[in-house]
C-alpha positions in Angstrom: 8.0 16.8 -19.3 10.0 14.1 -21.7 7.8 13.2 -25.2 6.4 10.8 -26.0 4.7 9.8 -22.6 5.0 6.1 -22.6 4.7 4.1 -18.7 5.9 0.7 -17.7 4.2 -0.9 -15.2 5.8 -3.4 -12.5 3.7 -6.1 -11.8 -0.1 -7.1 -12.9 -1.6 -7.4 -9.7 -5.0 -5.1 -9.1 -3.4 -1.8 -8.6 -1.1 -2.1 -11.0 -4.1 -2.9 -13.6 -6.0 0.0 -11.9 -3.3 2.6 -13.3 -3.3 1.2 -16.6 -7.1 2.0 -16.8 -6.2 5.6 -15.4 -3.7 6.1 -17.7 -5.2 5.0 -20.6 -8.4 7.4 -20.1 -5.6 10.4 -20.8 -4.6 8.5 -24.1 -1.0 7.5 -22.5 -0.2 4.1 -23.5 1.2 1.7 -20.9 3.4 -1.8 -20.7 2.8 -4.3 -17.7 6.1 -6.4 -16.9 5.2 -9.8 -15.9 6.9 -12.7 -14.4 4.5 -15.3 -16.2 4.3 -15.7 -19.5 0.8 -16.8 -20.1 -0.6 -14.5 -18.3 1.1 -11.9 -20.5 -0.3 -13.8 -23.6 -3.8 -14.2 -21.8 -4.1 -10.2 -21.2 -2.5 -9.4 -24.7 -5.3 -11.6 -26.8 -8.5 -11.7 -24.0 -7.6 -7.8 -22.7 -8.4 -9.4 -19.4 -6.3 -11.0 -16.4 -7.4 -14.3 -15.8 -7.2 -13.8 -11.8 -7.1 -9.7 -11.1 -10.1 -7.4 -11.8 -12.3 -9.9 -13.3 -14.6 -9.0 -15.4 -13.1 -6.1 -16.0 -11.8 -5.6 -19.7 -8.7 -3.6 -19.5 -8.0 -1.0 -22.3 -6.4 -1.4 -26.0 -3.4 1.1 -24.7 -2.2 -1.6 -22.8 0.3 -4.3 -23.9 2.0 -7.0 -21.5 5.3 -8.6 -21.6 7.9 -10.8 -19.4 10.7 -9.0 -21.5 12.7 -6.8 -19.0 14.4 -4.9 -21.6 11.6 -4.6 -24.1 9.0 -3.5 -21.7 11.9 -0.6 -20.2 13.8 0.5 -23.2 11.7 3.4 -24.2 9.9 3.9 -20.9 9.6 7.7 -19.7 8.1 7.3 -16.4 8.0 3.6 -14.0 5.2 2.8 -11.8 5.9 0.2 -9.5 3.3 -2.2 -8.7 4.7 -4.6 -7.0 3.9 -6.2 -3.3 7.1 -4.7 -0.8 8.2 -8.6 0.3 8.8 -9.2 -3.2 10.1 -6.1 -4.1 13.7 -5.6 -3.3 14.2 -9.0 -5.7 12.7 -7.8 -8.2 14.0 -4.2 -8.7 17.3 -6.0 -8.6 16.3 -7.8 -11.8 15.1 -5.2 -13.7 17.2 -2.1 -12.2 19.6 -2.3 -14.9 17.4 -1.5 -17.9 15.4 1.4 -16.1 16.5 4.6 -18.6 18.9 6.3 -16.6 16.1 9.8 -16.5 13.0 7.7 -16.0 11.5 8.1 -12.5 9.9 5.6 -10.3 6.3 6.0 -9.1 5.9 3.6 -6.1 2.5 2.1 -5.3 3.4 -0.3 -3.0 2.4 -0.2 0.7 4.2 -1.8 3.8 7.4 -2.4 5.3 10.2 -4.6 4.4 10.3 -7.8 7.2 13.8 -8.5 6.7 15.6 -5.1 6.9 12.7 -2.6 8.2 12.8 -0.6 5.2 10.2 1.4 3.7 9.8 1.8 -0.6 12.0 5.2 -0.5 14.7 2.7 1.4 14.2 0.3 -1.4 14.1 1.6 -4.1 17.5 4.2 -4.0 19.1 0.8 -2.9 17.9 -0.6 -5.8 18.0 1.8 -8.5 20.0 4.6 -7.2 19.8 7.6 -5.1 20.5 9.7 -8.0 16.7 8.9 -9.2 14.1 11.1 -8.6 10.8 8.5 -6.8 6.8 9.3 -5.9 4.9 7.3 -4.0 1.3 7.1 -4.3 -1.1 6.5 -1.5 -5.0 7.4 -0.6 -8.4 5.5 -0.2 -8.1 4.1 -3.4 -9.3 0.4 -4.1 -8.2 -0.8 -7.6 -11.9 -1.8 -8.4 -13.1 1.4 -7.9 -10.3 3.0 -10.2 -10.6 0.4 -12.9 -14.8 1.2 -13.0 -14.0 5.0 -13.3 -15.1 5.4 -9.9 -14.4 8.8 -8.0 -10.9 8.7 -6.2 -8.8 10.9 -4.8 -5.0 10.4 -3.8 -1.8 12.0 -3.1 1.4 11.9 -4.7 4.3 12.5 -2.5 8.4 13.1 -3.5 11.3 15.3 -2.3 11.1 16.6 -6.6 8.2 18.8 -6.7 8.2 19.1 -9.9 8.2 15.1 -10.6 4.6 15.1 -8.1 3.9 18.0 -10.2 4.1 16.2 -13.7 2.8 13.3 -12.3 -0.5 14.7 -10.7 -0.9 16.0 -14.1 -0.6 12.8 -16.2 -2.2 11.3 -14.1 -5.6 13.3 -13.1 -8.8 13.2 -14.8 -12.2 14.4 -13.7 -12.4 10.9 -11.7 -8.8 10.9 -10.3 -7.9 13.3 -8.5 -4.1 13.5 -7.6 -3.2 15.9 -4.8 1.0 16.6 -4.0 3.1 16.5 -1.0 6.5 16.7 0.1 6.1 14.4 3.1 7.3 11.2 1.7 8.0 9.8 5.1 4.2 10.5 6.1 2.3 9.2 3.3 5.1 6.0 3.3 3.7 5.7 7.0 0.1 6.4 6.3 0.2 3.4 3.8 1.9 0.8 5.6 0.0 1.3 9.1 -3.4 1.5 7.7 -3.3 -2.3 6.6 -2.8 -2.9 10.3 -5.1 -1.2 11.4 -7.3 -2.8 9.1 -6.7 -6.3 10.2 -7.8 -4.9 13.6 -11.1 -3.7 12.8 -11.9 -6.6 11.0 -11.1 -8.6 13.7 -13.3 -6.6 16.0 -16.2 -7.1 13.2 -15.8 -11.0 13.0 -15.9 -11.3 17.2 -19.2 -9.1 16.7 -17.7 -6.4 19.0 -20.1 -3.5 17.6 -19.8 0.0 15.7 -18.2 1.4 19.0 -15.6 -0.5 19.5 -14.6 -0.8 15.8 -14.7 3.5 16.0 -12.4 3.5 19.2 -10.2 0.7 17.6 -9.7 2.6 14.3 -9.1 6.4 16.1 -6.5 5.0 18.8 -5.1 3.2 15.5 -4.3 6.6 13.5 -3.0 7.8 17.3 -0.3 4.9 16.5 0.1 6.0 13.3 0.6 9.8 13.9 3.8 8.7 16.1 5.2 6.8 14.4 5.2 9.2 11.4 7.0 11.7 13.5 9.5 9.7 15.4 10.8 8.3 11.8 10.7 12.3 10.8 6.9 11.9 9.1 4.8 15.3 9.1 1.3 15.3 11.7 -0.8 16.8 9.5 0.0 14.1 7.0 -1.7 11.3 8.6 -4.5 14.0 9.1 -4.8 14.0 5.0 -5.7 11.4 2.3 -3.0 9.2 3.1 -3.5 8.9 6.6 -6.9 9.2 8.1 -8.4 8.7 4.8 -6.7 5.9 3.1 -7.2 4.3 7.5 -11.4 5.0 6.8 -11.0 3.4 3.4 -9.4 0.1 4.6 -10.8 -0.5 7.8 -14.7 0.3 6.4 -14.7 -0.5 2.8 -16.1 -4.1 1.9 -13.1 -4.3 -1.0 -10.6 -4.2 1.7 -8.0 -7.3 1.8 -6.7 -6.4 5.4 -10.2 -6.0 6.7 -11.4 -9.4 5.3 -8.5 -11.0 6.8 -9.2 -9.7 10.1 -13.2 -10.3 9.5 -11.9 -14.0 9.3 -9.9 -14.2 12.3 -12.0 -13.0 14.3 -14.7 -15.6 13.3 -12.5 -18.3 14.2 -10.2 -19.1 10.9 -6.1 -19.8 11.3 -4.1 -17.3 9.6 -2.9 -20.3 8.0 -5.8 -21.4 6.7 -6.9 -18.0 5.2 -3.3 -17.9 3.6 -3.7 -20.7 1.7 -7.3 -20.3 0.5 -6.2 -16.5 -0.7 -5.4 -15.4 -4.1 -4.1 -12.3 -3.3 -1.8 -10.3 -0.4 -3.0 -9.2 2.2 0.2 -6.6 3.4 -1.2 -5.9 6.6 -0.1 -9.1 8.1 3.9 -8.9 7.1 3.6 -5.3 8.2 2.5 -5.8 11.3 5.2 -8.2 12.5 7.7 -5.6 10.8 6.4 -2.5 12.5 6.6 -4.5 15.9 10.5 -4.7 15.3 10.6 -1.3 13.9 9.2 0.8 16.8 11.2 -1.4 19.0 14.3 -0.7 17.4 13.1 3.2 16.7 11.4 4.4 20.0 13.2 4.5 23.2 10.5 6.2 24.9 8.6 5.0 28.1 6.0 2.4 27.6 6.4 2.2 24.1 3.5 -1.2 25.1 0.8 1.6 25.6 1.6 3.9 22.9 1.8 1.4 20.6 -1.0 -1.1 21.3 -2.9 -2.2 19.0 0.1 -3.1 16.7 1.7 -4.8 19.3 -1.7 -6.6 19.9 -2.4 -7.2 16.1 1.5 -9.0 15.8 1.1 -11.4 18.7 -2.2 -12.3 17.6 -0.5 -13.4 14.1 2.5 -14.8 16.0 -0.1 -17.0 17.9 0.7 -15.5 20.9 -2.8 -14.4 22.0 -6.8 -15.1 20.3 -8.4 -12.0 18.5 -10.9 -12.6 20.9 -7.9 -12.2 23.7 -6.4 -9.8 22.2 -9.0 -7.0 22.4 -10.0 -7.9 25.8 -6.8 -6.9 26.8 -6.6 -3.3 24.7 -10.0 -2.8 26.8 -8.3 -3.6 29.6 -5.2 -1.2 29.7 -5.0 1.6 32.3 -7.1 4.6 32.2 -4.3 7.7 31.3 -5.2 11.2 29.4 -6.4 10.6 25.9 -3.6 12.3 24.2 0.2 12.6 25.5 3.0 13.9 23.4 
């Protein structure tokens, strides 16, 4: 493990602030990059972001900067913080002052709209396939973390020694950081949740009831589950924290983003409209339009429609093709066929 242990920290949106928090409760100091400048200022003299975390005072380890090169020059380990649209842009920027031995810890969830790419895809077109990556995933709402709540995650990489390190650094008797090799299945486990999230809270704004949500969110992790293994994703993965768990989290937990986007659809709000009155991203919704195109383009098997039908149903509703309301009617209205087929 290299020494000194400094981080650097892509992006200062909640997550990214969550870390710092972690990281500075092991005595590892940490640098946010930035794209605004007075942000970076405001969290430098108030220890605060102005928008993120409110009220939440972030520790005297951290410092924030807009300077590329200053903020990377000495970093040891990257964690990358920032929302998967904008992501591919920005690791361009930046790629060329990453330390050539620094890994990359991804915490960003979803799937790239324009080219169907997960992080992993990203990031070694980024920064090189030479570089060893982790990506983080789990029930784990960047409140929660910041307030030294209990949470427990998984780190997944092909280097076992890199989860290994970074579990370590990491971990503290609040955050737990369990390892994988399955970087395929957790990447999977973190993008589909935020669909499925959307869903539920959709079925909780049309007033649809407990059971309904229960049987949306189980055929949801069904969806999941295949599509982790046709793109080569491990079962029992989306059985663990960064499936089924991190899937409980966001469809149940009143923090949730995708579930508070859905709670407002289904009450009768535009996707428009909640857009535009929302500070922060809701993933759920890009990745759900992408992982309509990528199971089309993946899965040749028959009646990929049923297999696959609440994200279908979740990406027409946000295309405008069909009401919340209509929407579910018609997932309650599909044939009767065995619960599980493989």
């Amino acid at each position: 493990m290299p020494y000194p242990v400094r981080f650097t920290i892509l992006g200062g949106g909640n997550f990214g602030l969550a870390l710092s928090h972690v990281l500075a409760r092991n005595g590892i100091p940490s640098t946010l990059l930035l794209r605004n400048a007075e942000i970076a200022e405001h969290i430098n003299v108030h220890h605060e972001h102005p928008t993120y975390l409110k009220g939440i005072k972030l520790p005297w380890h951290i410092r924030a900067t807009t300077d590329a090169k200053d903020a990377l020059q000495d970093a040891t380990y990257v964690i990358h913080a920032v929302p998967v649209q904008y992501s591919r842009a920005f690791l361009k920027k930046v790629a060329s002052y990453i330390p050539p031995g620094a890994p990359i810890l991804s915490v960003s969830k979803g799937i790239e709209t324009s080219s169907l790419s997960l992080m992993t895809d990203i990031l070694a077109e980024t920064c090189g396939p030479e570089r060893s990556y982790a990506f983080l995933s789990g029930p784990s709402f960047a409140r929660e973390i910041a307030q030294n709540m209990a949470t427990a995650v998984v780190i997944a990489s092909d280097d076992s020694q890199l989860a290994n390190d970074l579990a370590n650094l990491l971990s503290s008797p609040s955050f737990r950081c369990f390892t994988s090799k399955d970087v395929i299945g957790v990447e999977v486990g973190g993008a589909v949740k935020n669909v499925i999230a959307i869903a539920a809270g959709m079925s909780e704004g049309l007033g649809l009831g407990t059971n309904a949500m229960a049987g949306l969110v189980t055929r949801g992790c069904v969806e999941m589950k295949r599509i982790a293994q046709v793109l080569g994703g491990k079962p029992t993965t989306l059985s663990g924290l960064s499936g089924v768990g991190d899937t409980f989290g966001t469809c149940f937990g009143p923090l949730s983003r995708n579930r508070n986007f859905g709670i407002r659809l289904g009450k009768g709000e535009t996707m428009e409209e909640i857009l535009a009155s929302s500070t922060e991203v809701a993933e759920g919704v890009d990745t759900a339009l992408a992982l309509a195109n990528l199971i089309k383009k993946i899965d040749k098997s028959y009646r990929i429609d049923l297999k696959y039908a609440i994200i279908f149903g979740v990406s027409d509703i946000l295309q405008g093709f069909r009401s919340p309301r209509e929407g579910l009617e018609d997932l309650m209205a599909m044939p009767l066929r065995a619960e599980m087929y493989d």
